[in-house]
C-alpha positions, -999 to +999 in steps of 0.1 A: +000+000+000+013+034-011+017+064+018-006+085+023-013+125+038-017+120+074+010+087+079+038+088+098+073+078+075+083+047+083+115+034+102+143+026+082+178+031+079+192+049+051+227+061+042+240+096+030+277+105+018+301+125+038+338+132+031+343+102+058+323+074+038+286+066+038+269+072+071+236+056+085+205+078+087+177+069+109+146+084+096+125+087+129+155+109+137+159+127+104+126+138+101+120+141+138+112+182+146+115+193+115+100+205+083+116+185+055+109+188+017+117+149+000+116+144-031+130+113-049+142+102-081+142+073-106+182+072-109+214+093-094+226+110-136+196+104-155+184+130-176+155+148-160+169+138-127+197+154-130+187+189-152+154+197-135+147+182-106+173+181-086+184+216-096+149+228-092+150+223-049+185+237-052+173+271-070+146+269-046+162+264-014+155+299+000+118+303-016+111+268+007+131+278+038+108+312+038+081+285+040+093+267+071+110+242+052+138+234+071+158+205+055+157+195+015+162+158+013+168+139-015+160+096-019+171+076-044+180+039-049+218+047-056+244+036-034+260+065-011+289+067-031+269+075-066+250+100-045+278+116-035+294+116-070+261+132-084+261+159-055+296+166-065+288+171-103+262+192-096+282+212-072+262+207-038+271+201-001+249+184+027+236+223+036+220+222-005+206+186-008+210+159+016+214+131-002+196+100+009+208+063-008+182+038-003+203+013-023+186-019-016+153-001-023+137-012+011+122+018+023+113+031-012+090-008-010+079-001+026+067+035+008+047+016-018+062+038-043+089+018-061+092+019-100+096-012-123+125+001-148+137-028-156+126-021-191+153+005-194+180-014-176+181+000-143+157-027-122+135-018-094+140+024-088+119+049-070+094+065-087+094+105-089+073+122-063+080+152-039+069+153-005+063+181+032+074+163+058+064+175+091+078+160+121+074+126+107+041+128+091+037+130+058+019+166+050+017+169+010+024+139-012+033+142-047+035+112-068+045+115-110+029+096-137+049+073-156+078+099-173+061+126-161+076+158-142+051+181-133+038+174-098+071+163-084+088+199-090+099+220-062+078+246-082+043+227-075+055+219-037+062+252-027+029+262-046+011+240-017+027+257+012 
C-alpha cells in the first residue's frame, strides 16, 4: 500500500555520503522536529533527474526555507557513493541537498512507491514524487505519472505551502 497525507514515515535506515564514507540515517531521527521537503528520483545522472529536478530544490532552497522548510532531502536507490558523486557534479554540499541512498530499495517498498525500470535497464528504482514532511508525518504527497515531471517539482510543492 502506497503512503498517504496523514502517515507517519516509516523506520528505516538509510545512508548519506560525507567526506568520511557513507553514514547511517535513521529516519525517525531525520525527520524528527522538523519540516523536511523529499523528493525522490528514478536514478542518481539520469536525464531529467539530473537537469530539472534536482536543480529545481537547489534554486529553490530559499523560496522553501521562507516556508518553514527546514531541511531539502533527496531519496534515491543509488548507493551513497553515486549519490555523492552526483552531488559533486552538480556542485552541492549536505547544507543544498542531503542526499539519501536507499540502495537496496527497502524503504522506497515499505513506501509503496517503487518503479519497475527494468525495461530500461536500471531494475527496481523509486518512482518521482516530492513530498512536506512534518515531524514525521507526511503533510503533502506528490507522486508522477509514468515519465512525467510536473507534480514532483519544487515549483508545485512550494505552490502547496
Amino acid at each position: 500500500m502506497t503512503i498517504q497525507i496523514g502517515d507517519r514515515i516509516p523506520s528505516a535506515t538509510l545512508m548519506t555520503p560525507t567526506a568520511d564514507g557513507p553514514r547511517p540515517v535513521q529516519t525517525d531521527e531525520f525527520f524528527k522536529g522538523k519540516t523536511v521537503a523529499l523528493f525522490a528520483v528514478p536514478g542518481a545522472f539520469t536525464p531529467t533527474c539530473s537537469a530539472r529536478h534536482l536543480p529545481g530544490f537547489v534554486d529553490n532552497k530559499s523560496a522553501l526555507a521562507d516556508k518553514g522548510v527546514d531541511t531539502i532531502a533527496c531519496l534515491s536507490v543509488n548507493d551513497a557513493f553515486v549519490l555523492k558523486a552526483w552531488a559533486e557534479s552538480q556542485s552541492l554540499t549536505e547544507a543544498d541537498v542531503v542526499m539519501l541512498a536507499d540502495g537496496s530499495g527497502d524503504f522506497t517498498r515499505t513506501l509503496g512507491l517503487t518503479l519497475d525500470a527494468r525495461g530500461f535497464g536500471m531494475g527496481e528504482r523509486s518512482q518521482r514524487y516530492s513530498m512536506l514532511v512534518k515531524d514525521g508525518v507526511v503533510e503533502q504527497l506528490n507522486i508522477e505519472q509514468g515519465g512525467e515531471f510536473k507534480v514532483s517539482s519544487a515549483e508545485h510543492l512550494l505552490a502547496q505551502l
